[in-house]
FITORVO-12565 format. One record per residue: residue in one letter; x, y, z of N, C-alpha, C in turn. Coordinates in steps of 0.1 Angstrom, whole numbers, padded with zeros to 4 digits, always signed. Example, Ala and Ser with C-alpha at 12.3 -4.5 7.8 and 13.67 -1.06 7.14 Angstrom:
% FITORVO-12565
a+0132-0057+0078+0123-0045+0078+0132-0033+0078 s+0128-0022+0071+0137-0011+0071+0129+0000+0079 
This chain:
% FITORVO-12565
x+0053-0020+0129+0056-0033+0123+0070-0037+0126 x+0073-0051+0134+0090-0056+0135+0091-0065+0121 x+0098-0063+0117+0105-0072+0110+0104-0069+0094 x+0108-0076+0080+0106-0073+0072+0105-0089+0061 x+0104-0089+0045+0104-0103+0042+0094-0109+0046 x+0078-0105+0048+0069-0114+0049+0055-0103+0043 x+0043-0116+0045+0037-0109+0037+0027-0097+0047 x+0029-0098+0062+0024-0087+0065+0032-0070+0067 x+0041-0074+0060+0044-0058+0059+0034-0056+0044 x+0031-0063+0034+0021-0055+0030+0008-0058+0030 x+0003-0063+0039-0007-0062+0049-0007-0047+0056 x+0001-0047+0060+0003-0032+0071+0001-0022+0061 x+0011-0022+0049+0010-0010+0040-0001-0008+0029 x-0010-0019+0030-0024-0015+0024-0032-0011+0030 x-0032-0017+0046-0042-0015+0051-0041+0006+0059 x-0023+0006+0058-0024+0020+0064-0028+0031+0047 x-0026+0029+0037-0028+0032+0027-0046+0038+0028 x-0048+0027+0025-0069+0026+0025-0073+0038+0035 x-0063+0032+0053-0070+0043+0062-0064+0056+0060 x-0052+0062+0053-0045+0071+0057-0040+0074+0071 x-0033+0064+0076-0027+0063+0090-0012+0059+0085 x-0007+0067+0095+0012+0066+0089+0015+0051+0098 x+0028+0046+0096+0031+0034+0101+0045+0037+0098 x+0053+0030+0106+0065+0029+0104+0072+0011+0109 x+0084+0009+0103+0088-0003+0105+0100-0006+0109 x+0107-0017+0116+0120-0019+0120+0124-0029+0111 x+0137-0027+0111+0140-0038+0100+0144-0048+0109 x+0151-0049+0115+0159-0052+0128+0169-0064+0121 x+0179-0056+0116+0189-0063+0110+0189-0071+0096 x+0175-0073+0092+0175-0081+0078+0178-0072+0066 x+0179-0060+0062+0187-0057+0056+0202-0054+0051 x+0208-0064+0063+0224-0064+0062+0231-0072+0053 x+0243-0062+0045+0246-0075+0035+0252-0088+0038 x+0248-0089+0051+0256-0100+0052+0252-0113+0050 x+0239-0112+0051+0230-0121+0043+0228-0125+0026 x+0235-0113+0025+0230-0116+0010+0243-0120+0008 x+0257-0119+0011+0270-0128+0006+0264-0140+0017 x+0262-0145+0026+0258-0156+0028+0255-0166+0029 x+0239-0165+0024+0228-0170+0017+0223-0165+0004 x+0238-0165-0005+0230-0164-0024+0218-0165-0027 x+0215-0180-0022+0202-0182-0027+0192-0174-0024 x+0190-0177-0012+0182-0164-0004+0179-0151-0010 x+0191-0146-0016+0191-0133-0016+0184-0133-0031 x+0190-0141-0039+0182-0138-0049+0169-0138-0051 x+0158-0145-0045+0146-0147-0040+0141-0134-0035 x+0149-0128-0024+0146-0112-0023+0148-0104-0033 x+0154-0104-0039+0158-0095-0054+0142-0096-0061 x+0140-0106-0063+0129-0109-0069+0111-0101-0061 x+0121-0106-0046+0106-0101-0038+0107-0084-0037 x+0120-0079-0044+0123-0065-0036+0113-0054-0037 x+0110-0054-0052+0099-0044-0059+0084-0044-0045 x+0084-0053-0039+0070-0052-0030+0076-0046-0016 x+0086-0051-0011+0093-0053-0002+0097-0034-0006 x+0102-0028-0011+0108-0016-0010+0093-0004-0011 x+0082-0007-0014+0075+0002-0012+0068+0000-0001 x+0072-0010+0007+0067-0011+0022+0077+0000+0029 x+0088+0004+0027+0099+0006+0034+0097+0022+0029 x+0098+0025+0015+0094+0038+0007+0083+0045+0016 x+0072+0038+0018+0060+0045+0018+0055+0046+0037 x+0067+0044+0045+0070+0039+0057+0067+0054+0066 x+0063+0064+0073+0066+0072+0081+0079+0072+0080 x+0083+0061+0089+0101+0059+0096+0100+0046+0095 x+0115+0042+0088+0123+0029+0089+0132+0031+0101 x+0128+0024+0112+0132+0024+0122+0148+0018+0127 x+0158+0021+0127+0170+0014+0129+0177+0018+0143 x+0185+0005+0149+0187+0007+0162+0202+0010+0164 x+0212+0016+0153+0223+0018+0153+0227+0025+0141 x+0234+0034+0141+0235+0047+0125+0245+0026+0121 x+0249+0022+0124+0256+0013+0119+0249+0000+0105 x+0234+0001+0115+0227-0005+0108+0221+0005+0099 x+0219+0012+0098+0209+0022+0092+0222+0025+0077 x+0233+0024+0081+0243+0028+0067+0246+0012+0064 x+0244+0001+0068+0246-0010+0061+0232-0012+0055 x+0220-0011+0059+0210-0012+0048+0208-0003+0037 x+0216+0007+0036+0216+0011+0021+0229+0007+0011 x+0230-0003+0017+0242-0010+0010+0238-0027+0000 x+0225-0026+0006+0218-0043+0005+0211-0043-0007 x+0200-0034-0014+0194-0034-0024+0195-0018-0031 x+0187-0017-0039+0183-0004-0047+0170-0007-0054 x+0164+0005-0057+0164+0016-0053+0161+0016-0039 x+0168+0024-0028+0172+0022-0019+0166+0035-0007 x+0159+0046-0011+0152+0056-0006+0141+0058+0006 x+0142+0055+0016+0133+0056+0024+0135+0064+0035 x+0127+0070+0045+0128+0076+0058+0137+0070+0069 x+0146+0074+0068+0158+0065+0083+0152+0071+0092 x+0152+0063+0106+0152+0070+0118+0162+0061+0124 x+0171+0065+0134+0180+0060+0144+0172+0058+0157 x+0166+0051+0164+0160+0055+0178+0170+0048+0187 x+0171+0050+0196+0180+0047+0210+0173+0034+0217 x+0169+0020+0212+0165+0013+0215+0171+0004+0220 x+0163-0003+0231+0169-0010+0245+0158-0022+0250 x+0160-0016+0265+0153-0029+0273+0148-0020+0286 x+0137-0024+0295+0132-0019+0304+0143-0021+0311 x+0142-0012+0324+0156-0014+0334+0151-0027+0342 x+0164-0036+0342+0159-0053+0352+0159-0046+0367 x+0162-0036+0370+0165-0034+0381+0155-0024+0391 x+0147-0019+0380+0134-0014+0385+0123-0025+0387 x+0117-0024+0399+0104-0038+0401+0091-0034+0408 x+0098-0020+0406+0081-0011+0415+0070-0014+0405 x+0060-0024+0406+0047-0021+0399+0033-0015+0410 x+0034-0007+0422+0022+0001+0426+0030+0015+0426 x+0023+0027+0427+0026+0042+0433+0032+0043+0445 x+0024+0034+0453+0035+0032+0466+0048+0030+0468 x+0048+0018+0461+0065+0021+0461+0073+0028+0457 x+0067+0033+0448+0079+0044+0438+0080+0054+0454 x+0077+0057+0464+0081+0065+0474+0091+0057+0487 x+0097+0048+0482+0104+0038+0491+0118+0049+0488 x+0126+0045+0495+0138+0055+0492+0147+0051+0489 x+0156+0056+0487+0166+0053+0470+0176+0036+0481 x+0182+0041+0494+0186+0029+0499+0179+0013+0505 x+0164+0017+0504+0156+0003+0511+0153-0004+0493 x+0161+0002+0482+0151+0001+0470+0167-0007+0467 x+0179+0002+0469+0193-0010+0469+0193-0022+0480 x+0186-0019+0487+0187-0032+0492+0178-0047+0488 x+0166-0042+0486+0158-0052+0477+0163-0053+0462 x+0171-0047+0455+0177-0054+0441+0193-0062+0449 x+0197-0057+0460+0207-0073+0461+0202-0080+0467 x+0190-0082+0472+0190-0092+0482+0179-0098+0466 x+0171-0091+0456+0169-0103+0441+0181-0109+0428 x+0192-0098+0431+0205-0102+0424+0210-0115+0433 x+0208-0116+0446+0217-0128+0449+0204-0138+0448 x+0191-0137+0450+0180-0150+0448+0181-0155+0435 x+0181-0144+0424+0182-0154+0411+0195-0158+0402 x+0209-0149+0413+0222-0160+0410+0222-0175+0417 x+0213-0171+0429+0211-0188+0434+0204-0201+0428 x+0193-0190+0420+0184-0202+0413+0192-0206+0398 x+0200-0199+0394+0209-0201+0384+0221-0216+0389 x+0228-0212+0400+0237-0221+0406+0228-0237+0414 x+0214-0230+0416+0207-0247+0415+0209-0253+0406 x+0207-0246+0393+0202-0253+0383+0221-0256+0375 x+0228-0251+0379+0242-0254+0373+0248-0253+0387 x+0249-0264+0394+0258-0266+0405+0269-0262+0404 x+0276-0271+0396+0294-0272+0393+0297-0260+0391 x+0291-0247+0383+0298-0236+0385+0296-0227+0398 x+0292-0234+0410+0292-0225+0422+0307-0221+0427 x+0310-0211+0430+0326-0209+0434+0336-0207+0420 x+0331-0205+0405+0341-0202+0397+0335-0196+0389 x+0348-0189+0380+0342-0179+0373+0338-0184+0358 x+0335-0173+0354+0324-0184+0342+0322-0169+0327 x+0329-0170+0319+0317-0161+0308+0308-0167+0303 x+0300-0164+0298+0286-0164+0295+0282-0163+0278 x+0282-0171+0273+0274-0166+0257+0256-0172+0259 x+0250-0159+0258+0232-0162+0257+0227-0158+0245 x+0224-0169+0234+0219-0163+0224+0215-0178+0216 x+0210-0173+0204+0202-0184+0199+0218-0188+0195 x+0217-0206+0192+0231-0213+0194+0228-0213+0175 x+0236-0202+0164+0235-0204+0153+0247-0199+0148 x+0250-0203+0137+0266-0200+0128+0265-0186+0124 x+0258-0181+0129+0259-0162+0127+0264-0159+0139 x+0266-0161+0149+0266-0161+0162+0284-0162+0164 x+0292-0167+0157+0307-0175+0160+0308-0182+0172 x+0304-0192+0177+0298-0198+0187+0313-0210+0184 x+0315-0215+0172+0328-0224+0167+0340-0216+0174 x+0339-0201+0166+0349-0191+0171+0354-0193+0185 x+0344-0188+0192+0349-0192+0206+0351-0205+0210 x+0347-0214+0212+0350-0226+0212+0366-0229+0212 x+0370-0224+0195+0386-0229+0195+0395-0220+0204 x+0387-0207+0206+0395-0193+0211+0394-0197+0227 x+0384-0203+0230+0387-0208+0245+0396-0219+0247 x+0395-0225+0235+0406-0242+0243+0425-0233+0236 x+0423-0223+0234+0437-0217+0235+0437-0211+0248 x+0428-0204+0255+0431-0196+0261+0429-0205+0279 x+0423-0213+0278+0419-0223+0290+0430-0230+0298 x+0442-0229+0297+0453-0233+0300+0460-0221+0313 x+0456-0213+0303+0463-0197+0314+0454-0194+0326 x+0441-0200+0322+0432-0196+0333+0424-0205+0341 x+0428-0215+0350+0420-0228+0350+0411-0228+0358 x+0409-0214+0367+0399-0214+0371+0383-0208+0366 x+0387-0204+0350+0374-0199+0346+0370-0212+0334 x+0356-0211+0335+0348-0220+0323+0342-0210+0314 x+0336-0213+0303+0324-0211+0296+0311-0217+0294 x+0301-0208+0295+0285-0212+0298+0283-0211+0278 x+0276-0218+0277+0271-0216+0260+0253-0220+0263 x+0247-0208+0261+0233-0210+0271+0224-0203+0258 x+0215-0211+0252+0202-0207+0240+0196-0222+0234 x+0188-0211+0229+0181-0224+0219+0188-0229+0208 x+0183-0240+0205+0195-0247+0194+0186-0252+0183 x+0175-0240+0175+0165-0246+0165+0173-0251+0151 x+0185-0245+0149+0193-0253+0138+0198-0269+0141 x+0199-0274+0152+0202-0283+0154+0219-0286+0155 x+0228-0273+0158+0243-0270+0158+0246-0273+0170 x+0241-0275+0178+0246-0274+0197+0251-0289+0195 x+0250-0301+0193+0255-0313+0195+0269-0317+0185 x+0268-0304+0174+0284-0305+0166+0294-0297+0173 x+0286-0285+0177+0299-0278+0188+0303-0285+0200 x+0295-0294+0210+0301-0304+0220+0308-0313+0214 x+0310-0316+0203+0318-0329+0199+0331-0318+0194 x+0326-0307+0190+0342-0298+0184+0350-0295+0198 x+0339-0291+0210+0346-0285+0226+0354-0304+0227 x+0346-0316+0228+0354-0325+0228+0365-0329+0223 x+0367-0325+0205+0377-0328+0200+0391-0315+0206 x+0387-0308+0212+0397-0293+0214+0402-0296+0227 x+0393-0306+0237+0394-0309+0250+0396-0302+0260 x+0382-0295+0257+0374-0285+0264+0361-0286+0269 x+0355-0303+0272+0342-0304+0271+0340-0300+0287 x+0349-0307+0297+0348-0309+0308+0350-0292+0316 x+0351-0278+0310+0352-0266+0309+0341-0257+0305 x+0332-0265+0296+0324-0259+0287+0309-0263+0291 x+0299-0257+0295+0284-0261+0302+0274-0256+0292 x+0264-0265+0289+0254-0261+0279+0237-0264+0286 x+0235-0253+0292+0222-0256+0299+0210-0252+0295 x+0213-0245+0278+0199-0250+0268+0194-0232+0269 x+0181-0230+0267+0174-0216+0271+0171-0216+0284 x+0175-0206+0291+0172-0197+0304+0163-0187+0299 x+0154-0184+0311+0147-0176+0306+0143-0168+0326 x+0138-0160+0328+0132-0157+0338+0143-0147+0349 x+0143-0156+0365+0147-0154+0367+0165-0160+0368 x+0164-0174+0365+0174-0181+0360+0184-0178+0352 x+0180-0165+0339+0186-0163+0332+0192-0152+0340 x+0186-0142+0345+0193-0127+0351+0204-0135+0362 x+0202-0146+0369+0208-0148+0374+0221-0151+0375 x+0223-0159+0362+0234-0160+0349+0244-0151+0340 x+0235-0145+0338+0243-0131+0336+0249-0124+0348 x+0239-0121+0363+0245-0114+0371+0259-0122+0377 x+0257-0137+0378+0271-0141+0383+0282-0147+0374 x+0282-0136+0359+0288-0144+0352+0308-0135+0353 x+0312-0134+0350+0327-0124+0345+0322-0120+0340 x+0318-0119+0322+0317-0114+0315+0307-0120+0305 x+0300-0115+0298+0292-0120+0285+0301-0117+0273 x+0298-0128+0267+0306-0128+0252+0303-0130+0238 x+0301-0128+0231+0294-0125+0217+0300-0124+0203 x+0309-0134+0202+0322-0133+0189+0309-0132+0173 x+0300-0127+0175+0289-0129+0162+0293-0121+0150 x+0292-0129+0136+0294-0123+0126+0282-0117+0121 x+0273-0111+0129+0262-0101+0125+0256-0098+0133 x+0255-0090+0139+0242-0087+0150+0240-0069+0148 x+0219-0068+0144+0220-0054+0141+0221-0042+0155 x+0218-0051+0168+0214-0043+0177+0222-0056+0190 x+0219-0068+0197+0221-0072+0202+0213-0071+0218 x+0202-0075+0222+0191-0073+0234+0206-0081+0245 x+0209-0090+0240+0219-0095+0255+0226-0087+0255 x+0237-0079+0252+0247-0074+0251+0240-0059+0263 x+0228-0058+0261+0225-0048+0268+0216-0048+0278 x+0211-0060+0282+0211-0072+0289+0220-0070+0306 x+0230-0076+0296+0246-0077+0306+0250-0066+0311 x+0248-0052+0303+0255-0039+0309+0243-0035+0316 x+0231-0037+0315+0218-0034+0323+0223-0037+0338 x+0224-0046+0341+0230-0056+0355+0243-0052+0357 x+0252-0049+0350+0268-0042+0358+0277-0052+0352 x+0271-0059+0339+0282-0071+0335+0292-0065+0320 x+0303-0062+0324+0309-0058+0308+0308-0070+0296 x+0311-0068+0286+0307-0074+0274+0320-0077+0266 x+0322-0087+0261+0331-0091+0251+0326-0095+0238 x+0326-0086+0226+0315-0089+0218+0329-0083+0204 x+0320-0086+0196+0331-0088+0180+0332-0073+0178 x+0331-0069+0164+0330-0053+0154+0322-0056+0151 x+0310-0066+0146+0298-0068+0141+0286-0067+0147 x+0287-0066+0157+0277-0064+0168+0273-0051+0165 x+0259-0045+0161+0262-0029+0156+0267-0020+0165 x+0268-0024+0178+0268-0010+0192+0282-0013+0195 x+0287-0016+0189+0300-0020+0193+0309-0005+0198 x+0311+0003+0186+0309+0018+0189+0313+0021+0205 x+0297+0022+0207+0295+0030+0225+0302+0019+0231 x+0297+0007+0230+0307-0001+0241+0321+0004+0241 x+0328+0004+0230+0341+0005+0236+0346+0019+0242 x+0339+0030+0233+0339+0049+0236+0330+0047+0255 x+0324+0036+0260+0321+0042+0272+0326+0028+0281 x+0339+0025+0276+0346+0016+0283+0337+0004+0290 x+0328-0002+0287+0327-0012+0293+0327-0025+0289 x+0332-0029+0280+0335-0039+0272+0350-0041+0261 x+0356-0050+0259+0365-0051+0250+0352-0055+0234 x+0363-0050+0222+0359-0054+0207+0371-0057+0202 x+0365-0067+0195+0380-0075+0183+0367-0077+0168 x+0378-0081+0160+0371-0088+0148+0365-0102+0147 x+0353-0107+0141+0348-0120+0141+0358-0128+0136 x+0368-0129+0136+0378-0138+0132+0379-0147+0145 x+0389-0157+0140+0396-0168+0151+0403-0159+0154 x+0418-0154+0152+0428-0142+0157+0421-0133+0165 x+0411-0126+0160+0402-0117+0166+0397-0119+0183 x+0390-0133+0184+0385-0134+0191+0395-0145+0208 x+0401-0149+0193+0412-0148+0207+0419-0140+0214 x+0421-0132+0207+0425-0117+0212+0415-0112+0227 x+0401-0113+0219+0394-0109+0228+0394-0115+0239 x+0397-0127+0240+0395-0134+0253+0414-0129+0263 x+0418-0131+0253+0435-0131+0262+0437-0116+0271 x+0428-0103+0257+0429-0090+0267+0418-0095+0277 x+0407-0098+0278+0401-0098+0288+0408-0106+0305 x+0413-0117+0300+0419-0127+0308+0432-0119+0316 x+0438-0112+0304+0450-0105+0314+0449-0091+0321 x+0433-0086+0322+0433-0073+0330+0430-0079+0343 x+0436-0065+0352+0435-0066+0362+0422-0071+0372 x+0420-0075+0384+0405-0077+0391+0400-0064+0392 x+0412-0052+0395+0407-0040+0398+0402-0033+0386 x+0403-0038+0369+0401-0033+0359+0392-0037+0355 x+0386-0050+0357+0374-0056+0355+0367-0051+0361 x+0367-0047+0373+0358-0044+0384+0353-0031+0384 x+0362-0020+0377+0364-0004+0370+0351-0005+0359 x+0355-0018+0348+0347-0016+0338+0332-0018+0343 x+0329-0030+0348+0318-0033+0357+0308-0018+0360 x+0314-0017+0369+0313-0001+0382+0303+0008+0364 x+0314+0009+0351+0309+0019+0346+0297+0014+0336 x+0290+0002+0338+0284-0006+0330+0269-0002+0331 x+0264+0003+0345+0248+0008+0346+0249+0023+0344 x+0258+0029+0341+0257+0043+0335+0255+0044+0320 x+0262+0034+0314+0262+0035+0300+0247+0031+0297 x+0242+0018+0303+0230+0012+0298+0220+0030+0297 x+0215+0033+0311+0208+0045+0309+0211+0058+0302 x+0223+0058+0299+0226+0068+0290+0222+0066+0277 x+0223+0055+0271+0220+0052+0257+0208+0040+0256 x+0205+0030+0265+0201+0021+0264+0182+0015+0269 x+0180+0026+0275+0169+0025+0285+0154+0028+0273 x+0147+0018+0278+0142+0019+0268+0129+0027+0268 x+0127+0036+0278+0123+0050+0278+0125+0062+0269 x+0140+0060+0266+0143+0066+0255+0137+0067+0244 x+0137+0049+0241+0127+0045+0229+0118+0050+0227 x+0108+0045+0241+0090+0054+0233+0093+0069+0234 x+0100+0075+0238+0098+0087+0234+0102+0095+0221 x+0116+0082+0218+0117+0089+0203+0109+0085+0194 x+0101+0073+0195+0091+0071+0185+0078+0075+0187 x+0071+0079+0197+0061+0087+0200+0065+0104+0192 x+0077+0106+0194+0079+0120+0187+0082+0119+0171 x+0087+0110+0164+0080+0108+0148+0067+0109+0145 x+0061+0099+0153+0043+0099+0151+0037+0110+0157 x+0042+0116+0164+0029+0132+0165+0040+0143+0157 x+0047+0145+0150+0048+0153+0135+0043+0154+0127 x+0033+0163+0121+0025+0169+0116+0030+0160+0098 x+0041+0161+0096+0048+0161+0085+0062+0153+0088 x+0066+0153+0077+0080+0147+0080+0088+0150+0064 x+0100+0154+0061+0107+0155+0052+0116+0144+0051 x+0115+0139+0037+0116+0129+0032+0134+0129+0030 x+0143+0118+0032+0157+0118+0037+0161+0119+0022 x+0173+0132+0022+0183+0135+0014+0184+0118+0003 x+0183+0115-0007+0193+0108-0017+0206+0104-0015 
């Protein structure tokens, strides 16, 4: 089961109940208190819903969590608070594998780099169709839904400080805008006078999106909550380092496997972030880059995944987590 707060988690936990079939669930970030200092209302509502809501989680195989970070902030959010943690190593398929017959998988390791650059440069191209003006300059990247959890404002002011030093780089601000915030932030990049700097080309998706990423500098992510983050790992999948807050849960391995800078979701914070990134070297950018598809497979590959959750569900048993 993904997610939690609705009514098929206990759908799931009746119906595994009745069969005697274990199930387990991800919370994927809605247990963070950060919802509950910033939607009161809300939270109280779950208070109310918790008693249903916690024997879904109680009665769980494994509560699935994608970072020890998230897994120690959800037992901070309600009580009684007792259920199965599991940490799994969860990711994204590699973008960079594209063998779907047996045949190919016996191509050899160099005719196999040469077909991922000659699709890394076709879908930076179909990205630069579709955004002319940034052909020839450098550009970071924010890809995510366009929402006030996100510090999307954050950057905004942190770029029209920092856009002076650097006149040949822009910012891309690239997602869906279901809150309806994307037409207040162009008028804030206007009042900062940063519009003519700042490119908003909505949801990418496909090839258009990898393309985006692949020819971006950096991806950036000033978010005041994120439990896991799929772009973030995304970017280091493709060889792109990451500029991302302390809220981001993986923040951790990014910085311990050097391929990204972290600051605090603050304005100071995230200015910060942009100014160290702006003043390293090409050859330091280019270092962090280089160590960006080692990290993704070491931690990130989502191979890992089914294997650590295929090995909860064939244990016979499971011991119930320490109090």
């Amino acid at each position: 089961m993904n997610g939690i707060w609705t009514f098929p988690d206990l759908a799931v936990r009746s119906a595994a109940r009745r069969t005697q079939t274990p199930y387990g669930i991800f919370a994927h970030g809605a247990l963070d208190p950060w919802f509950n200092r910033t939607y009161p209302f809300k939270h109280l509502k779950k208070i109310l819903y918790w008693p249903f809501q916690y024997a879904v989680l109680r009665d769980a195989r494994a509560v699935f969590f994608t970072s020890e970070t998230e897994r120690d902030l959800a037992k901070s959010s309600f009580s009684p608070n007792r259920w199965n943690s599991v940490v799994v190593p969860y990711g994204i398929n590699d973008p960079e594998d594209r063998r779907k017959e047996p045949m190919q998988m016996l191509r050899v390791e160099e005719e196999r780099r040469r077909e991922n650059r000659s699709r890394s440069e076709a879908q930076k191209e179909a990205f630069f169709r579709m955004m002319p003006g940034l052909r020839g300059r450098r550009y970071l990247l924010f890809l995510a839904r366009i929402h006030e959890k996100k510090g999307c404002d954050l950057l905004l002011h942190a770029f029209a400080k920092a856009v002076a030093s650097v006149p040949e780089v822009d910012l891309v601000i690239a997602g869906p805008d279901a809150a309806g915030l994307e037409a207040k932030l162009q008028r804030l990049a206007e009042k900062l006078g940063i519009s003519k700097r700042v490119h908003w080309p909505g949801l990418l998706g496909g090839e258009v999106k990898w393309g985006a990423i692949r020819a971006s500098d950096a991806f950036v992510l000033p978010s005041h909550q994120e439990n896991f983050g799929i772009a973030v790992v995304e970017a280091i999948a493709v060889g792109r380092p990451v500029l991302i807050s302390d809220q981001v849960n993986i923040w951790q391995e990014i910085e311990l496997d050097e391929v990204g800078l972290v600051e605090p979701d603050t304005l100071e914070g995230t200015e910060r972030l942009l100014y160290r990134w702006f003043n390293l070297s090409a050859g330091e950018r280019d270092a962090m880059a280089a160590r960006a598809r080692a990290s993704f497979f070491k931690r990130y590959a989502m191979n890992r995944a089914a294997v650590a959750i295929n090995k909860i569900f064939n244990q016979s048993g499971m011991a119930t987590e320490a109090p």
